[in-house]
N, C-alpha and C positions, 0 to 999 in steps of 0.2 A: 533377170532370168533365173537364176540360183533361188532366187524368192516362189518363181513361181515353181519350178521342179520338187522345190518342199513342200509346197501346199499339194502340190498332184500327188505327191508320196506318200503325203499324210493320210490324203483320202483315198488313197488306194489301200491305205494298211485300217483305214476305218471300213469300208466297205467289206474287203476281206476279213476283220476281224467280226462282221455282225454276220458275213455269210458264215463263219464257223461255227458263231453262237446260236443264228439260227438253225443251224447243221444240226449240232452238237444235243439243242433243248427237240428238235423233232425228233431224235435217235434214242433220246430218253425218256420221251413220253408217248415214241412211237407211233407220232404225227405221221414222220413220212410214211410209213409201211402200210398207214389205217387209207391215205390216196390212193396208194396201189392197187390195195388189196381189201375188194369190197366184202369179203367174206369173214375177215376180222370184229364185226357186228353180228354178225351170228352166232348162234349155238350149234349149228349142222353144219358140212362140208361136204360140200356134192358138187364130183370133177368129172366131167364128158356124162352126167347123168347116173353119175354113180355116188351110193353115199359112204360116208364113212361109217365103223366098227360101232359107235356110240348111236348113230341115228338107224340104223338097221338093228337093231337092239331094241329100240325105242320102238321102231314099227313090230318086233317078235314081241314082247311082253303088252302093248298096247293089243295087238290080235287075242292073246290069249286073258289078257286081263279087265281089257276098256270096249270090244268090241261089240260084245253083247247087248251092250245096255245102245251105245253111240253111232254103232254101226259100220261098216267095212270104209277105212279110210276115214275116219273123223267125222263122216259126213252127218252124222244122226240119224233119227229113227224116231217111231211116233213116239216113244219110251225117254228118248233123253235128246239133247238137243247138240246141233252141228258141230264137233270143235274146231272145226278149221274157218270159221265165220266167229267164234267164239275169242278166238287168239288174236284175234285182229283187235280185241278192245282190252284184251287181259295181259297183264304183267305175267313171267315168271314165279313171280312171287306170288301174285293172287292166283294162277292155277294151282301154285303147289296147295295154298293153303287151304283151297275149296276139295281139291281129292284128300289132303291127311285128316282134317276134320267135316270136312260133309261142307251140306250147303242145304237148308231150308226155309224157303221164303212161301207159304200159300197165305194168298187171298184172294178175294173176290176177279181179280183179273189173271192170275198166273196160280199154278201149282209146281214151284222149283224143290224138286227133293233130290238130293245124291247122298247116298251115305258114306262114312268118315272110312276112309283106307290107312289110316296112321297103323294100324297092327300089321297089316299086311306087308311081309317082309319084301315080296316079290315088288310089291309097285314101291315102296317106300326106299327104296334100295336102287331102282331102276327108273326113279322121278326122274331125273333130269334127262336119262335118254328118250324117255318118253315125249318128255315135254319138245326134246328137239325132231321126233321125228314129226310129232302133229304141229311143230310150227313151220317145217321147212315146207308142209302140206299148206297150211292156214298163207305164207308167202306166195305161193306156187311156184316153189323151188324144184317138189315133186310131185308128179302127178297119181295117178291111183293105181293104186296094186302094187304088188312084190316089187319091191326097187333092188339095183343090181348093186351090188357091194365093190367099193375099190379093192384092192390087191394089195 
């Protein structure tokens, strides 16, 4: 009897001791929190449909800067093409790197020109909020027009 209350003992301070470690390595690598919290994979944060300081930011300098060419909402225009159909195949990284240095590809099937925004202080300074409010768009996180700002 004594024999078997030690092996139960044992295995109860091994079990407990793997649920700590497993505890312990998700709180450190912020396993558990990324379960919870499906917004942790994003670059935007939008609560009851409202966004945050950085993606409302991203849609002011995007209107005044990206609009023109891409049109109201990412959506595009005969002039340049959709970005929110666009973000669904593009990195981060390769959006930033196609606005700071351009992008030109013509041939006989496509004619791809955008030219290089690295001087421009206004978009090179406000990349990433940019980039977050045309992908919370390209997700359909947000829908079209003025989005309402948290508090």
């Amino acid at each position: 009897m004594k024999d078997i209350r030690m092996k139960a003992s044992t295995l109860l301070c091994s079990i407990a001791t793997a649920g700590v470690l497993v505890t312990s390595t998700a709180l450190l690598t912020g396993q558990g929190a990324r379960a919870t919290d499906t917004s942790a994979d994003k670059p935007y944060h939008i609560v009851n449909g409202k966004v945050d300081m950085n993606t409302m930011k991203g849609y002011l300098y995007y209107g005044d800067q990206c609009m023109r060419c891409h049109g109201p909402d990412g959506m595009g225009s005969s002039y340049a093409p959709n970005l929110t159909q666009s973000l669904k195949a593009l990195s981060q990284e390769q959006f930033e790197n196609t606005v700071i240095n351009g992008k030109k590809e013509v041939n006989q099937a496509s004619d791809k020109v955008m030219p290089a925004f690295g001087t421009n202080e206004d978009i090179v300074e406000n990349l990433d909020n940019i980039y977050d409010y045309l992908k919370a768009r390209s997700d359909g996180a947000l829908g079209r027009g003025h989005p309402d700002q948290q508090n």
